[in-house]
N, C-alpha and C positions, 0 to 999 in steps of 0.2 A: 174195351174202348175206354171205359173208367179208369182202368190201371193205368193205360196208355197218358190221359189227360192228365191224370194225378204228376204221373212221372216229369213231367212237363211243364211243373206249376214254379218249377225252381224252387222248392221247399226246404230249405237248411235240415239238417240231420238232429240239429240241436231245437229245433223250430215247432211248436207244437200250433199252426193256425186253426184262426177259430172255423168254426162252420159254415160263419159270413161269408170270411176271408177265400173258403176252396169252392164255394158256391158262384162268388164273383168271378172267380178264377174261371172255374170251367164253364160257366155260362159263356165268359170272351173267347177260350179254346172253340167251345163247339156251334160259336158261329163265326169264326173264323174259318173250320171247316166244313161248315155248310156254305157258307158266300162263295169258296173255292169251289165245292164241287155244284153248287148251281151258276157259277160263271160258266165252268167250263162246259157245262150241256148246254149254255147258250151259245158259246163261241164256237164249237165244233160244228162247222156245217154238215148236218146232213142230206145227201142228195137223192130224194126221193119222187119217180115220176109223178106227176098233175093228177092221174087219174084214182092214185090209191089215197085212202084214208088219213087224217089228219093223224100226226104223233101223239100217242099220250104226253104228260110231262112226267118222265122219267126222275128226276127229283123227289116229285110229288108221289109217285108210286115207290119209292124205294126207301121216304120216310114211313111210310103203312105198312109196305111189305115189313123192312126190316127192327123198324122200332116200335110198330104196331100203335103208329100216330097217325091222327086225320083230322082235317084241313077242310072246311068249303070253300075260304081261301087258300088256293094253291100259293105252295113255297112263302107260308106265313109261319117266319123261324120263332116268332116271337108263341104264336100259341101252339108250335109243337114242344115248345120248351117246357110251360109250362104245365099242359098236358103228362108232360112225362115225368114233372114237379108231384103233381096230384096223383101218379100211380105207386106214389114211394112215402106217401106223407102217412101218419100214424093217426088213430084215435086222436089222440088229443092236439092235433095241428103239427108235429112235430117230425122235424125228417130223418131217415132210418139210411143207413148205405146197404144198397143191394148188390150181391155179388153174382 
């Protein structure tokens, strides 16, 4: 997914951006793709009879399942961002790219 953002930041060949600069970057990418796929589990109606059990929010399980983030606010992009900030950050404050 990282390669995927990187490739997408429109980065010149000759362009060497700071840390600032692809941090800014992929923070706008990856809630650009989070706002999309929690539109879209809202706008999909699903048609479920009265009698069964309420939906989990699929958003919200699919950032824990897959990114191994958690929320007591549900679909709250801002602290699974930086949650996933703090699992990459070094000793001395500083951040590392994980592959």
């Amino acid at each position: 997914m990282v390669e995927k953002i990187y490739a997408n930041l429109e980065i010149k060949d000759d362009e060497t951006p700071s840390v600032e600069d692809c941090k800014s970057s992929i923070y706008i990418k990856a809630r650009e793709v989070y706002n999309t796929y929690n539109s879209m589990e809202k706008n999909i109606p699903i048609v479920e009879p009265p009698s069964c059990k309420p939906r989990s929010d699929d958003t919200d399980d699919w950032m824990d399942d897959y990114f191994e983030l958690e929320s007591f606010t549900n679909n709250d992009f801002d602290l699974y961002f930086n949650q996933a900030r703090e699992k990459i950050r070094h000793e001395e404050g500083q951040f590392k790219l994980q592959y």
